[in-house]
ZAZA-467718 format. One record per residue (C-alpha): x, y, z. Coordinates in pm, 1 decimal, padded with zeros to 6 digits. Layout:
! residues N
+----------+----------+----------+
:        X :        Y :        Z :
+----------+----------+----------+
:        X :        Y :        Z :
...
+----------+----------+----------+
END
This chain:
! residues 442
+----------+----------+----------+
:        X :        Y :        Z :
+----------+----------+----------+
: -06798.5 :  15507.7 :  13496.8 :
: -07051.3 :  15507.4 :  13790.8 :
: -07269.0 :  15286.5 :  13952.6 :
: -07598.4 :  15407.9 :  13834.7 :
: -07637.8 :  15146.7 :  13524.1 :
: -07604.9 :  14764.7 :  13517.9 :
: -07308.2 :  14638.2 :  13355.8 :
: -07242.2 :  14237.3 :  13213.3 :
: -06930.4 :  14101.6 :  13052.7 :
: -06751.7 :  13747.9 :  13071.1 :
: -06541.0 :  13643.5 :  13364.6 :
: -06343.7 :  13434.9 :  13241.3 :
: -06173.2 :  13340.3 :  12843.2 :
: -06329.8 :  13138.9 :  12613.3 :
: -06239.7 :  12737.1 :  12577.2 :
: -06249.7 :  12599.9 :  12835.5 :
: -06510.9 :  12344.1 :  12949.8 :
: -06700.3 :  12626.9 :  13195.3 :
: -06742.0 :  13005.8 :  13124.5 :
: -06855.1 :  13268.5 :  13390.8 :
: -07055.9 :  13585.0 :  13258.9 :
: -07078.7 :  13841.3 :  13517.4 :
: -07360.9 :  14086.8 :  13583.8 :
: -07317.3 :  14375.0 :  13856.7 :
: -07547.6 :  14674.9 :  13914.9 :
: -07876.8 :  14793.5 :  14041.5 :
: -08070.1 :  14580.7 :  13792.7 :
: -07844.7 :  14313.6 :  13799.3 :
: -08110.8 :  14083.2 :  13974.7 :
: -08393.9 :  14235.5 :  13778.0 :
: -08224.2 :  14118.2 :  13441.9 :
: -08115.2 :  13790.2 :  13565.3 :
: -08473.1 :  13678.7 :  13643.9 :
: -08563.1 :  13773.1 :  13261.9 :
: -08345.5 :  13545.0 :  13112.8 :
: -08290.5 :  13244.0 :  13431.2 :
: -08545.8 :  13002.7 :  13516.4 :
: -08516.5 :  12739.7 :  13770.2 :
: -08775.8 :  12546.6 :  13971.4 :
: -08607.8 :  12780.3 :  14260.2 :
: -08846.8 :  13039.2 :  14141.9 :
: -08812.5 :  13398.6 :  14064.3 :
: -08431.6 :  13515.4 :  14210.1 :
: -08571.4 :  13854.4 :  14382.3 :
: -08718.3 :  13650.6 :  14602.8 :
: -08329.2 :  13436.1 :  14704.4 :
: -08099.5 :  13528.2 :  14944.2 :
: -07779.8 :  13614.6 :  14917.9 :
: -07515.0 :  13416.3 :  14889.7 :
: -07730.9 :  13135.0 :  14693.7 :
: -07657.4 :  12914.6 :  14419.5 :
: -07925.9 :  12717.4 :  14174.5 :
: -07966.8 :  12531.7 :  13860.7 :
: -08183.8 :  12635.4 :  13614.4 :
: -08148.5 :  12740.3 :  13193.3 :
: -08075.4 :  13063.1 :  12993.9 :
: -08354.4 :  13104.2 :  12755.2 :
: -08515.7 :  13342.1 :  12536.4 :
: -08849.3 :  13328.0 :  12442.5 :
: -08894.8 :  13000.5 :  12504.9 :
: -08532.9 :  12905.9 :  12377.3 :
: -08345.9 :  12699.1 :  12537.6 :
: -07967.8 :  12831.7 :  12530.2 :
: -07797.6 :  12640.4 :  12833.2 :
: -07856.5 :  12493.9 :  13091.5 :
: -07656.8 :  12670.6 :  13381.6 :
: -07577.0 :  12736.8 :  13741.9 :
: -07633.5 :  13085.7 :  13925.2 :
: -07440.7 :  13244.2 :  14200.6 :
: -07634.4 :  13538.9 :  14348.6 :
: -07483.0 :  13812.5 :  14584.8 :
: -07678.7 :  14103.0 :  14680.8 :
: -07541.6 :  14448.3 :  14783.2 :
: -07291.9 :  14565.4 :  15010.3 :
: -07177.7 :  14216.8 :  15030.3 :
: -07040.2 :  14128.4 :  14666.7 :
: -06705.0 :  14194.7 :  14530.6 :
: -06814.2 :  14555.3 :  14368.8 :
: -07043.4 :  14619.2 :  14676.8 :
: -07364.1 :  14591.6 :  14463.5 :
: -07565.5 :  14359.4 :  14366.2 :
: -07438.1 :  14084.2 :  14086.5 :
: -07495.9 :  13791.5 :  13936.2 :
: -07267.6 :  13513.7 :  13828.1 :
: -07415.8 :  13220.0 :  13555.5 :
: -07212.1 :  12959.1 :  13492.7 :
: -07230.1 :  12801.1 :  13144.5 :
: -07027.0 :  12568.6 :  12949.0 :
: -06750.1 :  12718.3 :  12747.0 :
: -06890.0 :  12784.5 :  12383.5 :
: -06835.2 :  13128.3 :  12285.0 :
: -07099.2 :  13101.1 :  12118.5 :
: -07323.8 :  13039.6 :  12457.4 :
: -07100.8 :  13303.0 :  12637.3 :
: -07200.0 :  13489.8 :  12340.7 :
: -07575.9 :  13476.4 :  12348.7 :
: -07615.6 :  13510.4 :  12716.2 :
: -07371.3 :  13840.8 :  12688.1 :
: -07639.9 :  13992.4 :  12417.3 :
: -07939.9 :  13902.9 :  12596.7 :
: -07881.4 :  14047.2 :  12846.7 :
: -07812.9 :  14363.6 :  12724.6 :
: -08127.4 :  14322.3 :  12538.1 :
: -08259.2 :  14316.5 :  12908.4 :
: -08106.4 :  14626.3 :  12991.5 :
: -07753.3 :  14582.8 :  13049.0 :
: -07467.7 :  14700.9 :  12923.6 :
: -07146.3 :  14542.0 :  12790.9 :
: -06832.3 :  14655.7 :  13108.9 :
: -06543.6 :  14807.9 :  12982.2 :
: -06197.8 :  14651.4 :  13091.3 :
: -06167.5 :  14656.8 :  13463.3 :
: -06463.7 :  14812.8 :  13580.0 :
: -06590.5 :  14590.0 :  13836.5 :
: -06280.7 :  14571.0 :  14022.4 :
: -06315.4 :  15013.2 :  13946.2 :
: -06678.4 :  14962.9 :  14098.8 :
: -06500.1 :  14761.8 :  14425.4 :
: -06265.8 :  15074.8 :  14481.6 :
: -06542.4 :  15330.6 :  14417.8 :
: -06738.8 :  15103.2 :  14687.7 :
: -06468.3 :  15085.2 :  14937.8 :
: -06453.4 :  14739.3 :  14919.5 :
: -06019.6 :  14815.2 :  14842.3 :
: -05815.4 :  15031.2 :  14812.0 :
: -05598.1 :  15132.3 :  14458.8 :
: -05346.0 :  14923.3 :  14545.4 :
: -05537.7 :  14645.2 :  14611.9 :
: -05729.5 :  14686.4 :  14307.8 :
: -05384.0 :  14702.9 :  14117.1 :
: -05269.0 :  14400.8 :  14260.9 :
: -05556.2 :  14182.0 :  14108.8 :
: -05436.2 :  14250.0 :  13808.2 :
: -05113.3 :  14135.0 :  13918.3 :
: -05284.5 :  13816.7 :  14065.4 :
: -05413.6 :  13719.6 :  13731.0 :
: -05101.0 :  13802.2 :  13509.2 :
: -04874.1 :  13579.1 :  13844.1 :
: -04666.9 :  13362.6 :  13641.7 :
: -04438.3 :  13185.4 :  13931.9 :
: -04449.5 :  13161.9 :  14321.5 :
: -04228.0 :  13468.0 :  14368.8 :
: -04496.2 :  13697.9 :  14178.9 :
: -04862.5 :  13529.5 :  14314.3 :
: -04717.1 :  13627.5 :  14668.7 :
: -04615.4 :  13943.8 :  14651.4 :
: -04967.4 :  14017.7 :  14454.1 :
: -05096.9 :  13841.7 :  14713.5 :
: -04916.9 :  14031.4 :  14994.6 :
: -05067.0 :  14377.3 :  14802.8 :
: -05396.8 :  14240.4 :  14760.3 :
: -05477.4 :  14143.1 :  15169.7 :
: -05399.7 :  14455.5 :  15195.2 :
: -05076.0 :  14430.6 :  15402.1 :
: -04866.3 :  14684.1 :  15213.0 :
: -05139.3 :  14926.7 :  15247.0 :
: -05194.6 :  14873.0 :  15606.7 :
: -04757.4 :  14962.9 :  15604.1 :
: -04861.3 :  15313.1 :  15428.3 :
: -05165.9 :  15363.5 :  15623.5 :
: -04976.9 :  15373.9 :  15964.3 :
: -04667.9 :  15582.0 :  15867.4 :
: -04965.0 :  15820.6 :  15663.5 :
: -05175.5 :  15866.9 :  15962.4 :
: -04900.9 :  15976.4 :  16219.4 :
: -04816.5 :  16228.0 :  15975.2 :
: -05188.3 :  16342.2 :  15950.6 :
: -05160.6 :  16365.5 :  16299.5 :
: -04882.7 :  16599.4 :  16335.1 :
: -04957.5 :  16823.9 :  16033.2 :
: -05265.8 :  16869.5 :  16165.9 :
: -05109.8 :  17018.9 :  16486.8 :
: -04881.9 :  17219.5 :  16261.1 :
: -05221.7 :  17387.6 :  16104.6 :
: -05337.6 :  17460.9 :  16422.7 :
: -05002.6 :  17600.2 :  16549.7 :
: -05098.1 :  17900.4 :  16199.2 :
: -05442.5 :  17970.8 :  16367.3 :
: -05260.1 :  18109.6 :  16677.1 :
: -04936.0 :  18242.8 :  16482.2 :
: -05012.5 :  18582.0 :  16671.1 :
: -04956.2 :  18380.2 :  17047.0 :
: -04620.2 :  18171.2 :  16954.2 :
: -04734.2 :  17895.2 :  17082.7 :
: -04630.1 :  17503.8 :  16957.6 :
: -04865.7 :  17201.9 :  16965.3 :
: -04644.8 :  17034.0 :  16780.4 :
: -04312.0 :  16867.7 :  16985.8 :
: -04030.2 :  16921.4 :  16710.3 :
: -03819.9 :  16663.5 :  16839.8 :
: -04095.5 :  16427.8 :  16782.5 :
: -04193.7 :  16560.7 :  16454.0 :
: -03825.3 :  16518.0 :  16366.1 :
: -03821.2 :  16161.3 :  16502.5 :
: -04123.4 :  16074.6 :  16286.8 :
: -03957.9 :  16178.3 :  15985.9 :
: -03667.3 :  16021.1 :  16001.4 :
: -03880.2 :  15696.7 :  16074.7 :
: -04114.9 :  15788.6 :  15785.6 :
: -03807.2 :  15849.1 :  15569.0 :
: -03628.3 :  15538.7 :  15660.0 :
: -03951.6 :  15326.8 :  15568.2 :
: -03997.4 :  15500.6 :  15235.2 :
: -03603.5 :  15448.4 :  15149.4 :
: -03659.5 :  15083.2 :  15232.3 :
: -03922.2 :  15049.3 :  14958.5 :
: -03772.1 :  15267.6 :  14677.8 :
: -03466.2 :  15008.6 :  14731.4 :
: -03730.6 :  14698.2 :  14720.6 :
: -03886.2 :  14795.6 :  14382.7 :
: -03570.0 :  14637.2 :  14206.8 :
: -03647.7 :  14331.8 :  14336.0 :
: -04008.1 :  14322.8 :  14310.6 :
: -04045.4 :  14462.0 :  13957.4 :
: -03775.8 :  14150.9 :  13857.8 :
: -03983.5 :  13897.2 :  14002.1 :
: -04324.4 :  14111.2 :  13870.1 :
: -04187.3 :  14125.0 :  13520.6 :
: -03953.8 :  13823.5 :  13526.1 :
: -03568.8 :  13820.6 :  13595.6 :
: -03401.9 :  13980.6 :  13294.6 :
: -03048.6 :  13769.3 :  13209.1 :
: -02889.3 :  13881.5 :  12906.8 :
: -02645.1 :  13620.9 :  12810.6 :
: -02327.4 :  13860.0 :  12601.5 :
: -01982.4 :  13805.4 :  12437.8 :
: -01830.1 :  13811.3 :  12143.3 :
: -01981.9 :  13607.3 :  11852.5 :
: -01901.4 :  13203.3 :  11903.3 :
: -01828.7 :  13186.1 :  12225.1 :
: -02143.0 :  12955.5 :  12312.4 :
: -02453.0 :  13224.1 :  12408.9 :
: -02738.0 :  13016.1 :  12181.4 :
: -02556.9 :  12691.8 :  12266.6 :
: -02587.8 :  12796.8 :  12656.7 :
: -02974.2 :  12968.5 :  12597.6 :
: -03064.7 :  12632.7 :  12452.7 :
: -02884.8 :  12392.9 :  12771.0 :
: -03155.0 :  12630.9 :  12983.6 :
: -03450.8 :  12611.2 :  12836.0 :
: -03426.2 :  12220.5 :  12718.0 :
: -03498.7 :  12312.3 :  12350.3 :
: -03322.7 :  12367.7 :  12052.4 :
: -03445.4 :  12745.5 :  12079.1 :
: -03156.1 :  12945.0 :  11937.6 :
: -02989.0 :  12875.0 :  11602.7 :
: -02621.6 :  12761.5 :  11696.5 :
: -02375.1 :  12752.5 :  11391.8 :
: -01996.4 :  12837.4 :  11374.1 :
: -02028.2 :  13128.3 :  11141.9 :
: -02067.9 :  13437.9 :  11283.8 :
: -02303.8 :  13676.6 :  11332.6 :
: -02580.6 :  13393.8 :  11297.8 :
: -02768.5 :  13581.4 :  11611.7 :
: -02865.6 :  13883.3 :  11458.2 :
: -03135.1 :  13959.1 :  11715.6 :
: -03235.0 :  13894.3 :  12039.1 :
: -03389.6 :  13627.2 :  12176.1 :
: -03591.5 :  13572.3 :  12467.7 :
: -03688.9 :  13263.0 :  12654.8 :
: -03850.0 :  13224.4 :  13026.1 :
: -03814.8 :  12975.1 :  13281.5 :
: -03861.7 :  12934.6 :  13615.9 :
: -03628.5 :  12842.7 :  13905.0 :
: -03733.6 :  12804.1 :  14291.0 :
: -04066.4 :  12977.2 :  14231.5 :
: -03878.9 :  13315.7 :  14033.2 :
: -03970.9 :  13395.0 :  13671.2 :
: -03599.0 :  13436.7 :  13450.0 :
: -03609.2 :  13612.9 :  13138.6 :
: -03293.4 :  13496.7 :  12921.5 :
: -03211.2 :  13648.9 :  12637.9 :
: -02973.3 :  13567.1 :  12395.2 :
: -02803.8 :  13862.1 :  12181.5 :
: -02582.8 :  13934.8 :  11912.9 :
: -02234.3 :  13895.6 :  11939.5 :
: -02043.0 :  14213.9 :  12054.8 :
: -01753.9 :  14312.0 :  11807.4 :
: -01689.7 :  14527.3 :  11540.3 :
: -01861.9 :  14490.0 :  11196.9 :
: -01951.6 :  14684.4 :  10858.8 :
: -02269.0 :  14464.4 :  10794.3 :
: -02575.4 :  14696.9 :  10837.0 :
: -02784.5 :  14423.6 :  10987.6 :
: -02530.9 :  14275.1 :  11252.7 :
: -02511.0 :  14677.6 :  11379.5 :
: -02852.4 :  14650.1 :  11441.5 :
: -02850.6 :  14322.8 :  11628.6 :
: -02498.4 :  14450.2 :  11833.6 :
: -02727.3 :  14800.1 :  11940.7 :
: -03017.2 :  14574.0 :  12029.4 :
: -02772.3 :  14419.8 :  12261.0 :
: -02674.5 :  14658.0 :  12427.0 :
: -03000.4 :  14786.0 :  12499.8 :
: -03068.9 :  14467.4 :  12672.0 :
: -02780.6 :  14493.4 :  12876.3 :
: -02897.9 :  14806.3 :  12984.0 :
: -03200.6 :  14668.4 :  13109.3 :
: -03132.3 :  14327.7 :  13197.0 :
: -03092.2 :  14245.1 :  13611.6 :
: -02801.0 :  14002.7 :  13525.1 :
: -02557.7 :  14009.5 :  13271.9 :
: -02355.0 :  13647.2 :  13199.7 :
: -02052.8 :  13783.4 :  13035.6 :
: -01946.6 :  13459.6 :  12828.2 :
: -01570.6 :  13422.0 :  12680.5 :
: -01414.0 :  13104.5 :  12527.9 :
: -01107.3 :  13183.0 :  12699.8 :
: -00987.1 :  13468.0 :  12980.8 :
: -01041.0 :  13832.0 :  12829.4 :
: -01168.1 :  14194.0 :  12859.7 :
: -01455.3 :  14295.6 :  12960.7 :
: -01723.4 :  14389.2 :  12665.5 :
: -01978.1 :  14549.8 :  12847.8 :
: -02031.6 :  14793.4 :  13133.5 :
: -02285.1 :  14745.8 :  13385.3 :
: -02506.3 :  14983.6 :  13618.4 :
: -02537.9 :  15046.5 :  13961.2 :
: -02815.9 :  14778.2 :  14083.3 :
: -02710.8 :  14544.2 :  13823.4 :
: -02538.1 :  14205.0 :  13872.7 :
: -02264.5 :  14046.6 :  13630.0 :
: -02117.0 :  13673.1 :  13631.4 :
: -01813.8 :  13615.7 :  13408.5 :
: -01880.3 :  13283.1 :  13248.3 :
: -01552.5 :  13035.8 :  13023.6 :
: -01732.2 :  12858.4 :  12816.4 :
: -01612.3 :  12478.8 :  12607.6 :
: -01412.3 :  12448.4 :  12945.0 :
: -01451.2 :  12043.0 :  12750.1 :
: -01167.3 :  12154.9 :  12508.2 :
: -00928.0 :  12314.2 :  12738.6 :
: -00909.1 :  12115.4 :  13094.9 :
: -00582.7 :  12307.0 :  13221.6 :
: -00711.8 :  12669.7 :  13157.2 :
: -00665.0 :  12913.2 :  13476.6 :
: -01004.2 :  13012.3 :  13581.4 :
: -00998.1 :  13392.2 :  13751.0 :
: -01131.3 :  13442.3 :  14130.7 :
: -01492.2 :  13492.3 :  14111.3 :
: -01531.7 :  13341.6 :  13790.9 :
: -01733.2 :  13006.1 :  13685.8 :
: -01643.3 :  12763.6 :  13388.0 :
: -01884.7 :  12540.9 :  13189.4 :
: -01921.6 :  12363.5 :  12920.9 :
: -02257.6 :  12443.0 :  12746.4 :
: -02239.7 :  12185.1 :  12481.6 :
: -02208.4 :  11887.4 :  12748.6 :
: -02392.1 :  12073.8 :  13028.3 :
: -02079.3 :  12080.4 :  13262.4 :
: -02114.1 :  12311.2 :  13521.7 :
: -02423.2 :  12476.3 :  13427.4 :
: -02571.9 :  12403.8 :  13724.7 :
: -02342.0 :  12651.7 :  13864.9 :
: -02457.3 :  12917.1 :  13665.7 :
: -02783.1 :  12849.3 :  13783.1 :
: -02744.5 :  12817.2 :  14104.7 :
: -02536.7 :  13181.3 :  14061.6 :
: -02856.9 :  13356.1 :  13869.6 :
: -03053.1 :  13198.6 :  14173.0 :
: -02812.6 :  13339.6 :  14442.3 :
: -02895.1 :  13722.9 :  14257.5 :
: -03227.6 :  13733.0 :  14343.7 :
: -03337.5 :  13753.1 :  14713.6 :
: -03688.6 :  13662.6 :  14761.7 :
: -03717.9 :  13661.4 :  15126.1 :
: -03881.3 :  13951.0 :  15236.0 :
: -04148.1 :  13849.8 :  14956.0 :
: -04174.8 :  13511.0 :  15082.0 :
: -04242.4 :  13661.5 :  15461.7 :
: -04535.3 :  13859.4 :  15344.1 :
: -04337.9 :  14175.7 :  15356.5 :
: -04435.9 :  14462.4 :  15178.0 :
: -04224.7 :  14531.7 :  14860.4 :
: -04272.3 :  14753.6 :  14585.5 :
: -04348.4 :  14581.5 :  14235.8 :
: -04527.8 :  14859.9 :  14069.3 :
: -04427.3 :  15170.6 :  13885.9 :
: -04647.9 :  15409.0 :  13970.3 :
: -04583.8 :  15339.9 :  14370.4 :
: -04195.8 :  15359.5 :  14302.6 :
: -04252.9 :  15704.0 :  14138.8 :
: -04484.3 :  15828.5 :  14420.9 :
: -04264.8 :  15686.9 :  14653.1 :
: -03955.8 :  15911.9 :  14515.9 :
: -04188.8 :  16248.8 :  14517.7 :
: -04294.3 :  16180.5 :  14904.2 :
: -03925.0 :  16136.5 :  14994.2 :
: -03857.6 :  16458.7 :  14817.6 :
: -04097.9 :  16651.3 :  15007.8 :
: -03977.6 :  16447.1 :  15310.8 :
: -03625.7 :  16546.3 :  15338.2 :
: -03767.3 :  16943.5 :  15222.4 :
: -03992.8 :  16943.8 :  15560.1 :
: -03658.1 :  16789.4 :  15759.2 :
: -03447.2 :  17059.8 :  15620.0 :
: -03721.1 :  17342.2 :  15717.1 :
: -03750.9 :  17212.9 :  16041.3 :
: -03314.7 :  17186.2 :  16060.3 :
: -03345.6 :  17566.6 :  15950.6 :
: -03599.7 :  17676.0 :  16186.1 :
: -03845.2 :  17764.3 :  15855.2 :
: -04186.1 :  17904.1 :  15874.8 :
: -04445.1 :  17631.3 :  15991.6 :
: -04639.6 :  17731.0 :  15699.8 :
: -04358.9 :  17609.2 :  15451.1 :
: -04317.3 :  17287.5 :  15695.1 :
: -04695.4 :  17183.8 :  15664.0 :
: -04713.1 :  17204.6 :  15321.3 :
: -04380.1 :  17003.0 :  15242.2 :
: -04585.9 :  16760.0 :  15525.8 :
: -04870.4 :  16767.0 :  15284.6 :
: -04728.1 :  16726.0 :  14975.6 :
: -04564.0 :  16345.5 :  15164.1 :
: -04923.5 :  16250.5 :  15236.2 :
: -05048.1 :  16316.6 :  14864.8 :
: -04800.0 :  16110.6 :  14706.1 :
: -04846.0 :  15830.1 :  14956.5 :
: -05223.4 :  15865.7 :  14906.4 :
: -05167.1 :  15840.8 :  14537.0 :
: -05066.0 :  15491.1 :  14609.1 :
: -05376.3 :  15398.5 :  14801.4 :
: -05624.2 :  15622.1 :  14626.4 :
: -05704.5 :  15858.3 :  14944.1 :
: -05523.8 :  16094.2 :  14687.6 :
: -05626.1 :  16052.7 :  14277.3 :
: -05804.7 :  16175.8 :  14014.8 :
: -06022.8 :  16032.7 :  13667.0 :
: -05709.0 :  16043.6 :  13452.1 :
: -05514.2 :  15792.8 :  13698.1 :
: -05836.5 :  15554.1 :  13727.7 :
: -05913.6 :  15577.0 :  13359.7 :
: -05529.4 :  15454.0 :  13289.0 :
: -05488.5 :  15206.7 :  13569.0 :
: -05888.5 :  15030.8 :  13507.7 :
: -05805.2 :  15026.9 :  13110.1 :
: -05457.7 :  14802.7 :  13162.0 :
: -05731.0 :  14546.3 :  13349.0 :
: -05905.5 :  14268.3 :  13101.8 :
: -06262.7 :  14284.5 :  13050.4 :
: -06502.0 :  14107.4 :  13303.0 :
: -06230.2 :  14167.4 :  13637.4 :
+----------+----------+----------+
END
């Protein structure tokens, strides 16, 4: 994709009472003024930053009558020049205004390349582009700030700072190689060591944040386990208000999983009811038990439900939290309920407020909340993990006393990874994947 064409698509998704369609480029005026008229005159002759009234027509046609933001180059959100007509919502106008003007001379965007146009422009960085994405796809508090955070650029101005004291100093290294004859050192190694260890200590801290931030990206995942009748749908259904789950007293009736959101003190949780754990000959309650345990696998919380004190049924990973949940706690008053453990009654909604307030207690939003920077996306978290690698290799080469050749380049390959995250550092293939996850018209 480049800059040289004019490009149009839709802004925004059909039905609702107003529709945005979106045209960006160096004939983005130019085409506007063939198919706009208002009483404003012709639009090459507006300044930025101006709205008007006026209709979309062709050839005398009359297709809407609609408003027109104009915003001419460097100061748009793609850095060039663009139009924005709003219409009412009928596809069918979005439609017509879409094909005329690529009958003008535009073309139709493909997903995400406006926001691909902003980062070409240096209007933001990758990250910032990323995090619109994550802006529109927000589905609770938790996840519209930390897109937020991302997007005023706040976590790049964290990567920027560590990144350019280590430009700094690997610079000096390379200049220490153009007098390697002399043995001579422009670089202090206590400092350089220092800097490390403070680099290193900030990319630890965010490796250990993506766990949280994915969660609240993605949504909380809370598998709800036991063994078959102990009260998982009944409980599933209590949450969400809704007779969601099919609750019988035979069992094996959840032969699959099933997965319902909510949203508690501004956090997305995913719960997801599974198939009782035990051991069976029927073919399709196998499946249903190995679907389980993939969710437990991959769920942040695990409620471990049992009608009365037992064994454990599942295992859980490092990074993973588990509450131990009695259930019908209704028909059995005088039970002994283990340290640590909660009791309920899902039927009557005793003590699930508990729960809640347990699931609640397993998330720590507060360093999202303060603006901080925390890692949400993939992509970071696995850059992230390659520049500590190369970290702790140019801290063990400068332990050992290693070549500053060897120390440079370990140095270097820190300051690619991190620039991966930003974009200082990328290539097509990266762009092409990242811009084609975007919807088109953003």
């Amino acid at each position: 994709m480049t800059s040289a064409d004019t490009i149009v698509a839709p802004a925004t998704s059909t039905g609702g009472a107003i529709a945005i369609v979106r045209i960006e480029g160096p004939e983005a005026i130019a085409i506007a003024d063939r198919l706009f008229s208002s009483k404003r005159g012709s639009l090459g002759e507006m300044a930025g930053y101006t709205m008007c009234h006026g209709i979309v027509h062709e050839e005398g046609r009359r297709i809407d009558d609609v408003m027109l933001s104009l915003y001419r180059a460097p100061h748009s959100y793609t850095g060039g020049d663009m139009v924005e007509i709003a219409c009412h919502g009928s596809a069918y106008i979005v439609g017509e205004i879409v094909r005329i003007a690529i009958e003008k001379g535009a073309r139709m965007a493909t997903p995400g390349e406006f926001t691909k146009r902003a980062f070409l422009a240096g209007k933001i960085d990758l990250s910032q582009a990323e995090a619109v994405a994550d802006i529109i796809a927000a589905d609770s508090r938790a996840s519209l700030t930390l897109a937020d955070t991302q997007m005023r650029g706040g976590y790049s101005a964290s990567l920027g700072e560590l990144r350019g004291e280590l430009v700094r100093l690997a610079s000096l290294l390379e200049l220490e190689l153009d007098f390697g004859e002399e043995d001579v050192e422009f670089a202090d190694r206590g400092e350089l060591t220092l800097l490390l260890h403070k680099v290193e200590n900030e990319i630890k801290r965010l490796i250990t944040s993506f766990s949280t931030g994915n969660a609240i990206k993605k949504g909380v995942a809370v598998a709800i386990v036991g063994e078959p009748n102990v009260g998982k749908s009944t409980l599933l259904n209590r949450i969400v208000g809704e007779e969601r789950a099919m609750v019988s007293d035979i069992a094996g009736t959840t032969r699959d999983t099933i997965e319902e959101s909510v949203v508690m003190d501004g956090v997305t949780f995913r719960f997801i009811d599974t198939a009782g754990l035990h051991d069976t000959g029927d073919r399709l309650e196998s499946m249903g038990i190995e679907r389980t345990r993939k969710a437990v696998t991959k769920a942040n919380i695990v409620v471990e439900m049992f009608d009365s004190v037992g064994e454990d049924v599942v295992t859980i990973a490092e990074g993973q939290h588990i509450i131990r949940v009695i259930n019908k706690i209704d028909l059995r008053r005088h039970c002994t309920i283990p340290d640590g453990w909660l009791a309920l009654s899902a039927k009557e909604g005793e003590g699930v407020d508990k729960l809640l307030n347990a699931l609640r207690s397993c998330v720590d939003t507060g360093d999202v909340m303060r603006g901080e920077t925390v890692v949400s996306n993939s992509r970071h978290y696995e850059a992230l993990r390659r520049a500590l690698e190369s970290l702790v290799r140019a801290e063990e080469s400068l332990q050992m006393g290693i070549s500053t050749d060897l120390v440079a380049q370990d140095i270097h390959g820190v300051l690619d990874a991190v620039g991966e995250i930003t974009g200082q550092v990328t290539n097509s293939e990266i762009l092409a994947r990242i811009f084609s996850e975007f919807c088109i018209g953003k």
